[in-house]
N, C-alpha and C positions, 0 to 999 in steps of 0.2 A: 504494500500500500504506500504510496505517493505521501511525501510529507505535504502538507500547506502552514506554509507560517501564516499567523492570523493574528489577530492584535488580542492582546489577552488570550495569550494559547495558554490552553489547557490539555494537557496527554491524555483521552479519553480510551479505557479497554476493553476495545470491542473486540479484538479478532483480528489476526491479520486477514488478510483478503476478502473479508467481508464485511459490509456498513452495515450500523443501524436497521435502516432502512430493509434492509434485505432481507433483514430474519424475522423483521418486526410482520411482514406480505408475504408470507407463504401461504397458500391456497388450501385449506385444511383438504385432503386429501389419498386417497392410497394407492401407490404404484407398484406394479407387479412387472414380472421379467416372462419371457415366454413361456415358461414352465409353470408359471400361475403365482410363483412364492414371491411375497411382500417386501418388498426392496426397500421403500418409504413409506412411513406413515407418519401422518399427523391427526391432532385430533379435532372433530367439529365442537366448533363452541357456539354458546349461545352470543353471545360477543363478539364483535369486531372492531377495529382500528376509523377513528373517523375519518381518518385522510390517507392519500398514498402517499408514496416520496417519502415525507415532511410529517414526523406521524409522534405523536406523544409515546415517548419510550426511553431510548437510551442516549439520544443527543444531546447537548445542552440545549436548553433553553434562556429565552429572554427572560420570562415571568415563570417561575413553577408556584407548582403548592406551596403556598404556609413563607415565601419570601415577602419581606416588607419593604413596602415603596415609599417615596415622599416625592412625587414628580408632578406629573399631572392629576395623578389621584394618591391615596393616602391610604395607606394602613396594610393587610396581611391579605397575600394573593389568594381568592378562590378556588383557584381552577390553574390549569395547565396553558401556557398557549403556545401553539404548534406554528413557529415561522416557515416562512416564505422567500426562499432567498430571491430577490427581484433578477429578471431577466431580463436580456436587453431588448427591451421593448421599442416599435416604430414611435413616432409621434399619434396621440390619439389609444395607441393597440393596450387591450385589458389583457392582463395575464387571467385566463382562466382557471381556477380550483374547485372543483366539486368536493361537495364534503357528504357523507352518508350517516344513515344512522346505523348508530352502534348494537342497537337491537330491536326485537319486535316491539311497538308502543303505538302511542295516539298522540296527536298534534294536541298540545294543552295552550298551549301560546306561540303566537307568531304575531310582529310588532315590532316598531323601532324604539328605539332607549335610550338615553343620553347618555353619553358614554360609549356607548356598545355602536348605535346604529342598527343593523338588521338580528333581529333574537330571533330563535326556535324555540321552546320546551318541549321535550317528549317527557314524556309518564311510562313507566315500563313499568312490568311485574317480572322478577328475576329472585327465586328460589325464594318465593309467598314473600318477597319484599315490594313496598312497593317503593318505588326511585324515580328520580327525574333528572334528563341529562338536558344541559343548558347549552348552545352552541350560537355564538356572538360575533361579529361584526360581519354578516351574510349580507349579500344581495337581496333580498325579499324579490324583487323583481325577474329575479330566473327560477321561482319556483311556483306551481300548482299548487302545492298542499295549503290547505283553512285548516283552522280548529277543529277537531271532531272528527277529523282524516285518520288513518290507521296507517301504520309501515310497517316495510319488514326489513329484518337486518341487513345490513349493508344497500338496500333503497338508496339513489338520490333523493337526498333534500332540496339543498340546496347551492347554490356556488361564492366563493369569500367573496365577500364586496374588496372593488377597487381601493388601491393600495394610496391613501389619503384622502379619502370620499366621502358623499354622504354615508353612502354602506355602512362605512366604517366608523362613523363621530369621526373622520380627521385621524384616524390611527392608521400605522404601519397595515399592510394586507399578512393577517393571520389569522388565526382560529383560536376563541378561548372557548375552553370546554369546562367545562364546570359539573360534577355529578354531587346529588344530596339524596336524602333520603325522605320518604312521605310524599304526600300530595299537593304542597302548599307551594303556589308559585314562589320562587327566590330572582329574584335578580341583582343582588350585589356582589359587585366583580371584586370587593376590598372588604374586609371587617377591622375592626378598631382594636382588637385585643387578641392574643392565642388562644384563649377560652373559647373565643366564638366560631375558631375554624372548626369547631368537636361538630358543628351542624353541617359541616361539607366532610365528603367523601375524597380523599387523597385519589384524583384519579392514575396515578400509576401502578396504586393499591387495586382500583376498581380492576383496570383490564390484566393486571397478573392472578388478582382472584380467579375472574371468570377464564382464565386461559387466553388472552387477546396476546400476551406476553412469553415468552419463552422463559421459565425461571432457572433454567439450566443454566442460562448464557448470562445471569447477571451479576455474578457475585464470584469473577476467578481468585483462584488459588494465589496468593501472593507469590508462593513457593515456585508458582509454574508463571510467571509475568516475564519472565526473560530480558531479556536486552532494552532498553527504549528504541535501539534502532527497528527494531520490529515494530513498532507502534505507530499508527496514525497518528498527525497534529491535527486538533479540533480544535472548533470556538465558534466565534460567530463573523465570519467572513465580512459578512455585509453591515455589521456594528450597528445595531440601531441604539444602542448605548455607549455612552462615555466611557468604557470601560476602557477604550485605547488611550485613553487620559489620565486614566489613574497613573498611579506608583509602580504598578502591577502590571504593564504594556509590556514587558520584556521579559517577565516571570513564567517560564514553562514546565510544569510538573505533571507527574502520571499520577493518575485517582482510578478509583474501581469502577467500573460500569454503571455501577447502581449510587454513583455519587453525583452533585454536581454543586457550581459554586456560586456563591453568594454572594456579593458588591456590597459594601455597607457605606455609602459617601460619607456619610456623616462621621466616619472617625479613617476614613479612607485603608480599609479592611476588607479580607476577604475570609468570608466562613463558608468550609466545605463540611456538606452536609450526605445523610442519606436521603434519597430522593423517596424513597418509602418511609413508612411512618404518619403517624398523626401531629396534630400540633403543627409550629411553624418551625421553617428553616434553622433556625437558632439552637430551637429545640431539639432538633435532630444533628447539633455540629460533631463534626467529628475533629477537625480540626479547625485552628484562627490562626489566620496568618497579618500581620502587622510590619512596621518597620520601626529604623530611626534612625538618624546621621550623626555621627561620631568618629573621633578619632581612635575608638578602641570600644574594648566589648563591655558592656555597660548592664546593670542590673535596677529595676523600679526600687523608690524606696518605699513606695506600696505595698510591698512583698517581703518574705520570707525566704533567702537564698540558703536551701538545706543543703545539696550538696551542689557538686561542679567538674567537669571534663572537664578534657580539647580532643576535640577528634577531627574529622573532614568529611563533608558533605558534598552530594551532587557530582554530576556528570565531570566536571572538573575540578573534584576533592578540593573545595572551597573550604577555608582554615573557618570553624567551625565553634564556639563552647555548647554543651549543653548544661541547663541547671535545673534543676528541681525546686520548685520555688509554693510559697501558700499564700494569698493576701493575707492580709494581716489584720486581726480582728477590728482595731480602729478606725480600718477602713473604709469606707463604703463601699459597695458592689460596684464592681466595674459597668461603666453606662453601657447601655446596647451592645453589648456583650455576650457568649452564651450563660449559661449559671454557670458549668464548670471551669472558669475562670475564675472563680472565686472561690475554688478549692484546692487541693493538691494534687499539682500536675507538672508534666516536663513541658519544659520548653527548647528549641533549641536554635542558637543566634547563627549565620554564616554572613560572610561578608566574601567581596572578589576581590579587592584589593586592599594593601595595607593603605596606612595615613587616613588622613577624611573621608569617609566613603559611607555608602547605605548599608544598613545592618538591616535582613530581615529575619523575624520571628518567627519563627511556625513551632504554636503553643498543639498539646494532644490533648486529645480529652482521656481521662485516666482511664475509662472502660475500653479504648481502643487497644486493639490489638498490638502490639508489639513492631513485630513484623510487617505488616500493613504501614506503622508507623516508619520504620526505615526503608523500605521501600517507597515511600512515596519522597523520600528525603532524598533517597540514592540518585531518584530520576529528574530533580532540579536541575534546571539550568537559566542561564540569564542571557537570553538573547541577543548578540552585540548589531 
């Protein structure tokens, strides 16, 4: 697989020679050989993927679950949204995106929103629950279905509104998918607190429950991660976020599949998290990575430095301390931070060159793994 250098690369572990994408759209289905015996199988789900290509799974994303924003809107993501990378379009030409539904239900709402632009609600019944998946900034205008319409899985709904359009309310061309539980129309794309994401459904939880997801492929072996030269560069190519502005434009690290990361502006941070789970990103950190600028290696005096290395980190064994450190009871809880930063945990400093330079951070969360933890330390590098 082809490297892409991308602004805020992230080493994402899919697989060599095969994308996201490709495992995410297999045809549930069973292939035989001339002799009749079963060569492939996959299994039918009641479940499917709402998009092709560009599909809520293993890529990063702009917006996930449970990440909190302060932009144009405010507070803790609903839902998933599945980008769009723009193509080079004529003057006037729409990129077209069909999006489908995920499974059997009935048109509960169809409607434009502030914010969203073109909404869907289906209402589904999936193992005597009842649900409802939300799909947001569509065309209304390329589809038949009214309220009281019936679908069936995988069905065309509808197609993403144009890419800064009415469609859209003025948003990037993507898909926010949103799943809750009960009957009771929801249409808020933000909630104000983690407490309130407990009434949305983690949709990456949703489609590996129902089998929409491969749970094989998302969680490799550290032990078996091999080289970075074997590894895709991932990000987000077409940057609809500042994130090539941050501090972190030239920081390239390997994370698990089933991770991805989080931008925090407000203390210019990054929290990598598990993309499963409930609750918000924060909640799920597994590590925080931070900086500072200094002539040497430096310790908070916010802290508790119990013990102390030197060792070397990253693809070009960057001189290195690690220290074991505790906030320190007088202190207040570090501001939008995860909790376990405010307990006992390693952290460990590298820098690339001596004299005045950036020192960056990368704190673990004490229930991480070990191994996981240096491995992901091993695959740093600083893009010149």
């Amino acid at each position: 697989m082809n490297k892409l250098i991308v602004t805020f690369g992230v080493l994402l572990l899919l697989g060599v020679g095969c994308t996201g994408s490709d495992r995410l759209n297999s045809t549930p289905s069973v292939t035989r050989d001339e002799e009749g015996q079963i060569i492939q199988e996959t299994t039918e789900t009641d479940v499917v993927l709402p998009m092709d290509g560009n599909v809520i799974g293993y890529e990063p994303r702009y917006k996930r679950f449970g990440e909190f924003f302060d932009d144009r809107f405010h507070g803790y993501h609903t839902g998933e949204d599945a980008e769009v990378p723009p193509e080079d379009l004529a003057p006037g030409e729409i990129q077209l995106v069909p999006v489908r539904a995920v499974a059997d239900g009935l048109v509960v709402y169809l409607s434009d929103v502030d914010g969203y632009g073109g909404v869907i609600i289906l209402q589904h019944e999936l193992e005597d629950e009842s649900i409802q998946t939300l799909y947001g900034h569509v065309d209304l205008d390329s589809t038949t279905l009214k309220t009281g319409d019936r679908v069936e899985k995988g069905q065309f709904l509808v197609n993403l509104g144009a890419d800064k359009s009415n469609e859209t309310d003025g948003e990037r061309q993507h898909l926010h998918f949103a799943v809750y539980p009960g009957t009771e129309t929801r249409l808020q794309g933000y909630v104000n607190t983690p407490a309130e994401l407990s009434a949305w459904i983690n949709p990456y939880d949703f489609f590996l429950t129902h089998g929409a997801l491969d749970s094989e492929l998302i969680i490799p072996n550290p032990e078996e991660w091999g080289s970075t030269d074997n590894l895709g560069v991932f990000g987000w190519p077409w940057d609809p976020i500042p994130r090539s502005q941050s501090s972190f434009a030239k920081l390239v690290f390997a994370i698990p599949g089933d991770w991805d990361v989080e931008y925090i502006p407000s203390i210019d941070s990054l929290n990598l998290y598990t993309v499963s789970g409930t609750g918000s990103a924060r909640e799920r950190s597994q590590i925080f990575i931070r900086y500072f600028d200094a002539n040497r290696f430096l310790t908070l005096s916010t802290v508790d430095v119990l013990s102390t290395a030197q060792l070397t980190v990253g693809q070009k064994n960057y001189d290195a301390q690690r220290y074991e450190i505790e906030k320190k009871e007088s202190v207040a809880d570090f501001a939008d931070q995860p909790s376990w930063r405010n307990e006992k945990h390693t952290v460990t400093d590298f820098r690339v060159q001596d004299g005045f330079s950036r020192f960056f951070v990368i704190a673990a969360n004490p229930e991480l793994e070990t191994a996981v933890y240096e491995q992901i330390l091993a695959s740093i590098e600083l893009i010149e």
